[in-house]
N, C-alpha and C positions, 0 to 999 in steps of 0.2 A: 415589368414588375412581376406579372404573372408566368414569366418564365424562369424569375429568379425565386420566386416560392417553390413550382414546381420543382426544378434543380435540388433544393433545400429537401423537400419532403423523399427525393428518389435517395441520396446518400446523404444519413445522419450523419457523416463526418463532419459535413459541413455546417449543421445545426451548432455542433459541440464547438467546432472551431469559431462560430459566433458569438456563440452565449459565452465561451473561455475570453475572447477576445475584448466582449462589451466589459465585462466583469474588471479585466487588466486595466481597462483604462478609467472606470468608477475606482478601482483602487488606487492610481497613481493620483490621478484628480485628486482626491482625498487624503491623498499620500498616506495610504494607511494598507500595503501592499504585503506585509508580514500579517498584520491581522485579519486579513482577508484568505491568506495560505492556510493560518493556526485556526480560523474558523472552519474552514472548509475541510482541512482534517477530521474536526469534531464530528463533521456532519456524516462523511466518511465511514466512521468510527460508529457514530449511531446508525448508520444502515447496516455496517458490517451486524452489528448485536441483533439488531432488529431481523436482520437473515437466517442471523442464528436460532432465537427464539422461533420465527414463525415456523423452520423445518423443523424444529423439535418438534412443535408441536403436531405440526403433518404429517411426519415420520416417525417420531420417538425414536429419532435417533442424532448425535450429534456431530457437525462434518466439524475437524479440529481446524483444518487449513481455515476456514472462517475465523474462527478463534483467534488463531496465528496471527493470520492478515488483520487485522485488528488491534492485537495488540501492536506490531511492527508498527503501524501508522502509528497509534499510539505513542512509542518510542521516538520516532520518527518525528513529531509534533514536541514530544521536551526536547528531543535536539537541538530544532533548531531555535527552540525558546532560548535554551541554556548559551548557543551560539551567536544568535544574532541580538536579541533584545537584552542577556541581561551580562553577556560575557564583552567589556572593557577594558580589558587590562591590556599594557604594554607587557610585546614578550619583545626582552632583549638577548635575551640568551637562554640555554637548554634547562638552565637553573633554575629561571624564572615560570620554562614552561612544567617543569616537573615540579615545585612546589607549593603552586595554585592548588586551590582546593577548588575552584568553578573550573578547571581544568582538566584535574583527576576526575569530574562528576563525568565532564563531557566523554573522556576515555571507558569509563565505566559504561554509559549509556551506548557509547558506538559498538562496545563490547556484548552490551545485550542485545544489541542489535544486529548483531552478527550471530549471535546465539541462538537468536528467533530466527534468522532467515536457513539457519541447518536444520532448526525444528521442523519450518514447513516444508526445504525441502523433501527430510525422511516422512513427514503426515500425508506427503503427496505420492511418494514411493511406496506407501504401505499402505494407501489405501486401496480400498476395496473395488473400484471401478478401473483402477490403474493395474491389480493383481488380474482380476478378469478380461482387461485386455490385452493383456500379457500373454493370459491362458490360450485366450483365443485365436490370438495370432500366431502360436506354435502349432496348433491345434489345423488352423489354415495351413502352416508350409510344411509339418507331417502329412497331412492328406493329400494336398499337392504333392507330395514327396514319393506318396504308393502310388500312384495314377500313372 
């Protein structure tokens, strides 16, 4: 037993893979395995804010890609609400699927969410630690370049 703790403490993989694993099967037990994903979103969502706030205030200044990732789970969380828990409807045809309005919602949201994820691409391309290492590294194979 004492060698399976130690194992546990040398790679956190294997923590997560426990603690994911115990949680999977308190959900199916319960069979309550949507609200257990749409919780654990939320909680997500409140660390993401809670990261954000506390570097403002260390920094005064605001990393966006937090933001971003935030909101996308956000997103990500009415999807699959709209998806799995409240969207029922038979599609029998393209008819059907284009004049749903719980349908159009869904189209809309996968559309912001695709929206978000160009946002943080370019907030990650433009910021500031990713311009300086950019710098840097030309900076390295010019110099190597005169040597």
């Amino acid at each position: 037993m004492k060698d399976l703790v130690d194992a546990l403490n040398k790679d956190k993989h294997y923590t997560e893979i426990v603690l994911a694993g115990g949680l999977f099967l308190v959900a199916l037990y319960y069979n309550m395995l949507m609200d257990f994903i749409i919780y654990m979103l939320y909680f997500v969502i409140y660390l993401e804010i809670t990261r954000t706030v506390i570097n403002y205030i260390r920094e005064k200044t605001v990393v966006l890609s937090i933001i971003v990732d935030a909101f996308i789970i956000l997103t990500l969380r009415e999807l699959i609400v709209n998806v799995v828990k409240i969207n029922n409807e038979k599609l029998n045809s393209l008819d059907d699927l284009l004049t749903s309005v719980l349908n159009w919602n869904i189209f809309i949201i996968a559309g912001v969410i695709l929206f978000l994820l160009i946002v943080r691409y370019l907030s990650v391309k433009t910021s500031e630690t990713y311009m300086l290492d950019k710098k840097k590294e030309k900076d390295y194979i010019k110099n190597n370049e005169l040597s």
